[in-house]
C-alpha positions in Angstrom: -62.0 -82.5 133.6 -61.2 -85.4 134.9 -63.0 -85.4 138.5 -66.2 -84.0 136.1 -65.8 -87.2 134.2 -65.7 -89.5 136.9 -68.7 -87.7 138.9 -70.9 -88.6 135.8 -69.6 -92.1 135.8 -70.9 -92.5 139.6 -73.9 -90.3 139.2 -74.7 -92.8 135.7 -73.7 -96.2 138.1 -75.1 -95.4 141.3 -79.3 -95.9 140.8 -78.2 -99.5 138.8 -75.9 -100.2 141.8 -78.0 -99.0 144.4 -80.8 -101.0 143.1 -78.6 -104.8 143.2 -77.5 -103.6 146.4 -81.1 -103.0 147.9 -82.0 -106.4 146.2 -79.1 -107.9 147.5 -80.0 -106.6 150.8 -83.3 -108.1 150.6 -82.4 -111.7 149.6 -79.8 -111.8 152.8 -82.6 -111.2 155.1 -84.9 -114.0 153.6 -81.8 -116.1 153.8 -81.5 -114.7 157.3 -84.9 -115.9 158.1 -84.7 -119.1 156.5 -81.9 -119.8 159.1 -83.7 -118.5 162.0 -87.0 -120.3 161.3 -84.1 -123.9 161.0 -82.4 -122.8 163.8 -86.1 -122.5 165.7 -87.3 -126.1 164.4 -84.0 -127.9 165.6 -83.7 -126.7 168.7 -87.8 -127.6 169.4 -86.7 -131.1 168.0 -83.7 -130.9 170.1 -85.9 -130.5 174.0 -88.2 -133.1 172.4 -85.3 -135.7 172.3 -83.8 -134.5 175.5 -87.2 -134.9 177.1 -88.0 -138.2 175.6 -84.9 -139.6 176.5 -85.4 -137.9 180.3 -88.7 -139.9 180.2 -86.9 -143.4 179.0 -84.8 -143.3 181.6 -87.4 -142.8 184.2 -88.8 -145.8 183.4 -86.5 -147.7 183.0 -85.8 -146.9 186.5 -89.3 -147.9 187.3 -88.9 -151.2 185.2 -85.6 -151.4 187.7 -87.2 -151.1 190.9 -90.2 -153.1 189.7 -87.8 -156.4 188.8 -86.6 -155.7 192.3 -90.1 -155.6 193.8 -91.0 -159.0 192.2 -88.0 -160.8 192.8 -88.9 -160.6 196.5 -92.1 -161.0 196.4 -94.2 -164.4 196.3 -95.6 -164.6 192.8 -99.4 -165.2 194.3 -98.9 -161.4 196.0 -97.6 -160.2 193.0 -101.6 -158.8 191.7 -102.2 -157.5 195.4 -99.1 -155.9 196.1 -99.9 -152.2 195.8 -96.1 -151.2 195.7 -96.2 -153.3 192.1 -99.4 -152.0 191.5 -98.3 -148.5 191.3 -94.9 -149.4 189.2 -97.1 -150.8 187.0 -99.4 -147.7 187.0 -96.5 -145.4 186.6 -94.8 -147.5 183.8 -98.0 -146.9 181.8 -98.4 -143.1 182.2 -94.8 -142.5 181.5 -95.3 -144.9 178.3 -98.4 -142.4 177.1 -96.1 -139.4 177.7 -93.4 -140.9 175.6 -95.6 -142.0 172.7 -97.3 -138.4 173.0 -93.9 -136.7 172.1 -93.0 -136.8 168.1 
């Protein structure tokens, strides 16, 4: 009688439990994809930074070579140098690239 008793008990339980566990199933996989779609957005924000600062260092490398460039060069060649020139030029595209990342 008393394995009789206890199958009605699991046969009365099981479509309540089944249903919380389905549901329970369900809410871990939007919690799942919360944490995916986080995980996604971080690491995008992540390669911006690490580009950015690739970027910042280039030019400051540029701003470097530049201060170099004009300390030994005569200030009246300094607008007709086309070494300086070109610093300049590359300072300003890299500048746009920077400012073009969030």
């Amino acid at each position: 009688m008393g394995k009789d008793n206890f199958k009605k008990t699991v046969d009365n339980l099981w479509p309540k439990t089944r249903k919380e566990l389905e549901k329970a199933i369900e809410e871990t996989k939007k919690v799942i994809a919360r944490g995916e779609s986080y995980i996604k957005a971080v690491s995008a924000r992540s390669v911006d930074k690490t580009r950015k600062i690739s970027l910042s260092m280039k030019r400051e490398k540029l701003y470097y070579i530049l201060g170099k460039n004009i300390a030994k060069t005569p200030k009246s060649k300094w607008n007709s140098d086309k070494k300086i020139g070109e610093l300049i030029k590359d300072i300003k595209i890299l500048d746009k690239e920077i400012k073009k990342i969030k």
